[in-house]
N, C-alpha and C positions, 0 to 999 in steps of 0.2 A: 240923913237919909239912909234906907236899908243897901248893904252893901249886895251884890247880887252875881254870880260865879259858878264857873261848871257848866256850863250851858253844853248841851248834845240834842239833836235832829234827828226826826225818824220820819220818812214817806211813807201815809195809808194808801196803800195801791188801792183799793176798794173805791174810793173816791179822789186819790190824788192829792190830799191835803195833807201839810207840814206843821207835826208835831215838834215842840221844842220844851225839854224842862229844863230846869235851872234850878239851883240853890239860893235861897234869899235869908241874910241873915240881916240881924237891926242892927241899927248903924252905928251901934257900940259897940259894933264885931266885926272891925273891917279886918280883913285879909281871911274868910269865907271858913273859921272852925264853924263849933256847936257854939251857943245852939242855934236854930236855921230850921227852914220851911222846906219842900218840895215841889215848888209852884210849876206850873205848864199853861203854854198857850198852844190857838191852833190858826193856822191860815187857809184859807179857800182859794188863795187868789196869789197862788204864786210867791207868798213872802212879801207883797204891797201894802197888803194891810191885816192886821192879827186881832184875836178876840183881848179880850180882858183875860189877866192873869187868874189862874185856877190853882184849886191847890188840891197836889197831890197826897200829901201826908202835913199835918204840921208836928214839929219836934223838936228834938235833939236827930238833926236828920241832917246829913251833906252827899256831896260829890255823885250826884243821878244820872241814870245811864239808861238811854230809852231803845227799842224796838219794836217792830211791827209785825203782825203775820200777814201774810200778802192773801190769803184768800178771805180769811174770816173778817179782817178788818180791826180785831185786836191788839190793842198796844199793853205794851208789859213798860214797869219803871223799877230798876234797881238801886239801891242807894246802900250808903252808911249808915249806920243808928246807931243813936248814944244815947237810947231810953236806960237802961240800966246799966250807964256808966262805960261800960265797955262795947266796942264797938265792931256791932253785929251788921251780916247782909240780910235786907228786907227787900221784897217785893212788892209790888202789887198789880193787877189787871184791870184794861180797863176795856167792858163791851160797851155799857151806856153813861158808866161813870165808874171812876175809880173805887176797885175794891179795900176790903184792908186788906191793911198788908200781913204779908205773909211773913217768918224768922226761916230765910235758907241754909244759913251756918249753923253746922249742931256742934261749934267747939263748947269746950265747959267755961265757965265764969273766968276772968281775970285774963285773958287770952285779946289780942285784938283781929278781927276782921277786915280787912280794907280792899279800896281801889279796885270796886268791882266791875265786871264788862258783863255784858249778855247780849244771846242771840236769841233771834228763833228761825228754825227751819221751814220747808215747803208742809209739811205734816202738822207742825205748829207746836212742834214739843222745841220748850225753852232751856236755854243750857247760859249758863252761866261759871262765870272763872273772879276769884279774889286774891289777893295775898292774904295769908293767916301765920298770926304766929302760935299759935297751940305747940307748934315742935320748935320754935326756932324763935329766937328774941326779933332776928332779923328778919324774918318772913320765908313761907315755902308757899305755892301757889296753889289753890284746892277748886274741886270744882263740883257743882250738881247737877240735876236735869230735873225737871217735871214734865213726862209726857203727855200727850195729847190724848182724851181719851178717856183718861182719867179724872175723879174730882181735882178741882182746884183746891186743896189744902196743903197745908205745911208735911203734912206726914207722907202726902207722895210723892215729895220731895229725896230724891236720891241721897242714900250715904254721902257724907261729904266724904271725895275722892283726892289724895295726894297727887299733883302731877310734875313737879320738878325734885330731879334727883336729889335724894336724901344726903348725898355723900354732897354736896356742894355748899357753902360757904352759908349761902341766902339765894333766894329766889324773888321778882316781884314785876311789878306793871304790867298785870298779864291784860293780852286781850282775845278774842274771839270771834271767829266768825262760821258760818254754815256756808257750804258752796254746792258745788251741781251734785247731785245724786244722795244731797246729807249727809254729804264727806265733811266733816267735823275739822274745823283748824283753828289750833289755839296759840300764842307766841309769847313769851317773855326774856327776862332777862336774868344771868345769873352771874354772882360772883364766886368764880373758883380760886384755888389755892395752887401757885407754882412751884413749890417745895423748892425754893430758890430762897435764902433767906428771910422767909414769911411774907416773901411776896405773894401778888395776886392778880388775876385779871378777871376778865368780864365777855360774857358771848352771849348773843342773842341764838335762842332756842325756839323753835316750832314742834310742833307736834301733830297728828292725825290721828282721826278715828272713824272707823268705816262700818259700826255698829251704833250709834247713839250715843256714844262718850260712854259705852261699857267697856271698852276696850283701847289702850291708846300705844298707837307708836313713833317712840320718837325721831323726829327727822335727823337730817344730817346738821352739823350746826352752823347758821345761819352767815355769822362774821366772828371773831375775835379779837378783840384786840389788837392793835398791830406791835409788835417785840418791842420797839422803840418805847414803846407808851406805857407798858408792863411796871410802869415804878411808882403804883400806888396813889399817884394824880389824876389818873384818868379813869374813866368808867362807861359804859352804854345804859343808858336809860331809855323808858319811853317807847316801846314797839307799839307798833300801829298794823292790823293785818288786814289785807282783803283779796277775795279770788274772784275770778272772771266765769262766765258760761264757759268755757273750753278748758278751766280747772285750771290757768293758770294762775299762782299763787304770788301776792305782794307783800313785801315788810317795810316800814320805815322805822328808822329810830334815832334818838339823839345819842353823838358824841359828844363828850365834854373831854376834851383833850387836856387840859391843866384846871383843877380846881381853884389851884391857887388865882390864877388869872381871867377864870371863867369864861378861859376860850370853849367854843362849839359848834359844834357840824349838824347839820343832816345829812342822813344816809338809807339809803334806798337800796334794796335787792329785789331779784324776781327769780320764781323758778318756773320752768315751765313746763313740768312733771308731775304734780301735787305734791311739792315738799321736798321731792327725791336728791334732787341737785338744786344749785342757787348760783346764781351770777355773783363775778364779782361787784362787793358793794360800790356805787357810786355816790359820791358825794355831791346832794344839791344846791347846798348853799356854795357862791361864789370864793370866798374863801378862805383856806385853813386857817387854824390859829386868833381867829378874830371873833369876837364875843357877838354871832350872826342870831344864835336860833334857839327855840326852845319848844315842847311839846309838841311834838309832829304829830299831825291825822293821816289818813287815806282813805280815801273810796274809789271801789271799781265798780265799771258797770259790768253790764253783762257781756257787751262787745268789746270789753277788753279797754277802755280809757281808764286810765287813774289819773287821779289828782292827790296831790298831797299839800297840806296847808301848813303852817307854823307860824308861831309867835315869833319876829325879826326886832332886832334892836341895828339895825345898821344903819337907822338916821336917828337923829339926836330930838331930844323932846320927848319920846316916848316910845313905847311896845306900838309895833304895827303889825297885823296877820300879812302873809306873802305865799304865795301858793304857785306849784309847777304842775305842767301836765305831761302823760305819756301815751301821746293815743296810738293806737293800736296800729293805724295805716302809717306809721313814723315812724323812721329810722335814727339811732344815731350815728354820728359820721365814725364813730371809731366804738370800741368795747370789747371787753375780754371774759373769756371764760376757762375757767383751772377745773381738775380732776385730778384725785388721788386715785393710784393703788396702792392696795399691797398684796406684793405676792407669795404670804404665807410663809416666809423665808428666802435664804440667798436663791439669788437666781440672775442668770446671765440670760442680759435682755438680744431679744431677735429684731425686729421689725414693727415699725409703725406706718400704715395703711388707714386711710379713710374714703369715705366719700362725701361728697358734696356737689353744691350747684353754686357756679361762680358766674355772676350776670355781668354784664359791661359796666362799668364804672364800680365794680365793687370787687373788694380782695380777700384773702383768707392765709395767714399764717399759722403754723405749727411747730410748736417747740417742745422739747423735754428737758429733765434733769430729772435726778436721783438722787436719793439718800443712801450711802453705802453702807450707814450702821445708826440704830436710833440713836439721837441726840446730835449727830455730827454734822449738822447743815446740810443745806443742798447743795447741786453741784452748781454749774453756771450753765444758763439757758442754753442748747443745740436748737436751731430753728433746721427743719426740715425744708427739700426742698421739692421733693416729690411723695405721695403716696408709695409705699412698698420700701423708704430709706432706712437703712441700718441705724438699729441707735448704738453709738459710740461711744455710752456711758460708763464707767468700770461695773461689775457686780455689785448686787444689792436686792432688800429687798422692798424697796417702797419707789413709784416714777409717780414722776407726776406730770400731764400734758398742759398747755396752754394751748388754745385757739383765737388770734388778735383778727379781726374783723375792722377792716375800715371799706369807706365809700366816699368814693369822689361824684358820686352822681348827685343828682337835686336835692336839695335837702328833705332826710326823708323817705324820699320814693322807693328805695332799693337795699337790698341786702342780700350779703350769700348765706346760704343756709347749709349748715352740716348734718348731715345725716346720721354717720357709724363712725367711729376710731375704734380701731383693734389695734392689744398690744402682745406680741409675741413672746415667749419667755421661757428658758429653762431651767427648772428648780435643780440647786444641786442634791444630790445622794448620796447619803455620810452610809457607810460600809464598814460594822465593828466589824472585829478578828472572831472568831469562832473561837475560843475557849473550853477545854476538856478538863477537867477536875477527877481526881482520882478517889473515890469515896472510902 
């Protein structure tokens, strides 16, 4: 029997019905390479009952990634192609039936394509993100757009654009999504170089664009590695992104803590600025070090629920999917959130002040420490105990705050909310000699 893999969901708001396509390869090709079909079904009725399989492209075709425009009623499908050996990103649209496809990647021959995601916006101009290795054996992530507007052809199709730093080891599993106002947000992962005896780690990256993907900036970086794990066994794969009506912004990704042992985690961040800041990561599977999870999703709605789903091996017998929710009127009972400065140089710190709103059953602490010179750790946590308290840290030029957030109230129902932290500071002022030379 044909073996069948990759499956992804898209809702036609127009009428409400659930698109699904999938990879279907003959079943002397289990574990889902080339060659392979593009098939798609659709449902009317909630996912009860579904049409007969369709096919979207047949080929040397895998790994399809669908979307919807919400006004027109339009569905877009991205895939893999291994028509000429090397594997290119293809498109195609579908108003009353699937077009051909379209070739989005302009790399040159011999080069590979992969692991592509796409979106489309309120406007209906489609954007898409792949790994490519044109520059890099191991992958850099690249991305294009065809606006709305324009003919549907391959040619107005956008430059293919580099989007992870060139100075980094590899780049890949990128994904993408469009949020309120066609704020543009794309997320992957990289491995960097610790110039630590050829060490290396791994950080989940976001990015924005607030023009149509002509322009990108990149956020602050999502998680890193943690120190301990820095020794070439571990890695982050896997980012999953989605944003809410109110711009707040979600990541999931997998950790694999020891390759050797194929321990792994999911992990979840949120930021709730477009990008700007990120909570610290929380880990959803139950727990460390235990072979729990693999290929995390997300979706959010527009009032702010996410779900996030994954592959679970934590019963015996086989792969089962497992999914968590975070809806929006929910609280957790406890969570933390950190912030770096840096204050341009030495500087002897003054005071730290905030505001906030603290409701019964819920608390709010704050702490600092510093770094007194790059490379030399931090110091150990001061928790404050008023708004306007001296920080007592020696000089330096990098603080860092924590705000720890617990509730004892219902589960849920409450939370304190911070509003401002200001941090005081005065830079030192080096004063050379004045020097007269006799000519």
């Amino acid at each position: 029997c044909p073996s069948l893999n990759t499956p992804d969901i898209a809702v036609r708001a127009t009428d409400g019905n659930l698109w699904v396509v999938w990879h279907e390869a003959p079943g002397t090709n289990i574990g889902g390479g080339d060659p392979g079909d593009i098939k798609y079904a659709t449902s009317d009725d909630l996912g009860y009952s579904w049409s007969s399989a369709g096919l979207v492209h047949d080929g040397k075709a895998r790994r399809p990634r669908i979307a919807a425009h919400g006004a027109s009623g339009y569905l877009y499908t991205v895939w893999e192609d291994e028509r000429s050996d090397d594997s290119d990103i293809y498109i195609s649209h579908y108003t009353s039936s699937w077009g051909t496809p379209l070739k989005v990647s302009d790399a040159i021959s011999g080069t590979q394509q992969r692991q592509p995601n796409l979106t489309v916006d309120g406007d209906g101009n489609v954007y898409a993100v792949w790994e490519d290795t044109r520059e890099n054996d191991d992958g850099e992530v690249y991305f294009s757009r065809w606006l709305s507007g324009t003919t549907w052809s391959a040619s107005n199709w956008m430059t293919n654009t580099r989007l992870s730093d060139p100075s980094v080891e590899w780049a890949g599993d990128p994904d993408i999504i469009a949020g309120p106002g066609g704020i543009l947000y794309t997320t992957w992962y990289e491995r960097i170089s610790t110039d630590v005896g050829g060490g290396y780690t791994f950080q989940i990256v976001v990015a924005r664009s607030n023009d149509d993907g002509e322009n990108w900036t990149r956020c602050p970086v999502v998680a890193r590695l943690p120190e301990p794990y820095e020794s070439g066994l571990s890695y982050y794969t896997n980012p999953a992104i989605g944003v809410d009506q109110s711009g707040q912004v979600y990541v999931t990704w997998l950790w694999t803590q020891d390759i050797t042992a194929g321990t792994t985690s999911i992990f979840f961040s949120q930021s709730p600025d477009g990008g700007r800041h990120w909570t610290e990561p929380r880990m959803l599977t139950p727990f460390p070090n235990v072979q729990w999870a693999d290929v995390p999703d997300l979706a959010a709605s527009f009032d702010g629920e996410v779900v996030v789903a994954w592959e679970d091996y934590r019963e015996t017998g086989g792969t089962n999917i497992y999914a968590t929710g975070y809806p929006a009127d929910r609280y957790l009972t406890s969570g933390e959130y950190r912030r770096d400065l840096d204050a341009g140089g030495p500087a002897a710190w003054g005071t730290i002040t905030w505001t906030a709103t603290i409701t019964p059953g819920t608390s709010l602490a704050l702490a600092t420490r510093v770094m007194t010179t790059a490379g030399a750790g931090w110091t150990e946590w001061f928790t404050h105990t008023a708004s306007g308290d001296a920080i007592p840290h020696p000089s330096g030029r990098l603080i860092q705050y924590r705000a720890v957030f617990t509730s004892t109230a219902l589960p849920g129902n409450d939370t304190s909310v911070l509003d401002e932290v200001v941090i005081s500071y005065e830079q030192y002022r080096v004063f050379l000699p004045l020097v007269l030379r006799e000519g």
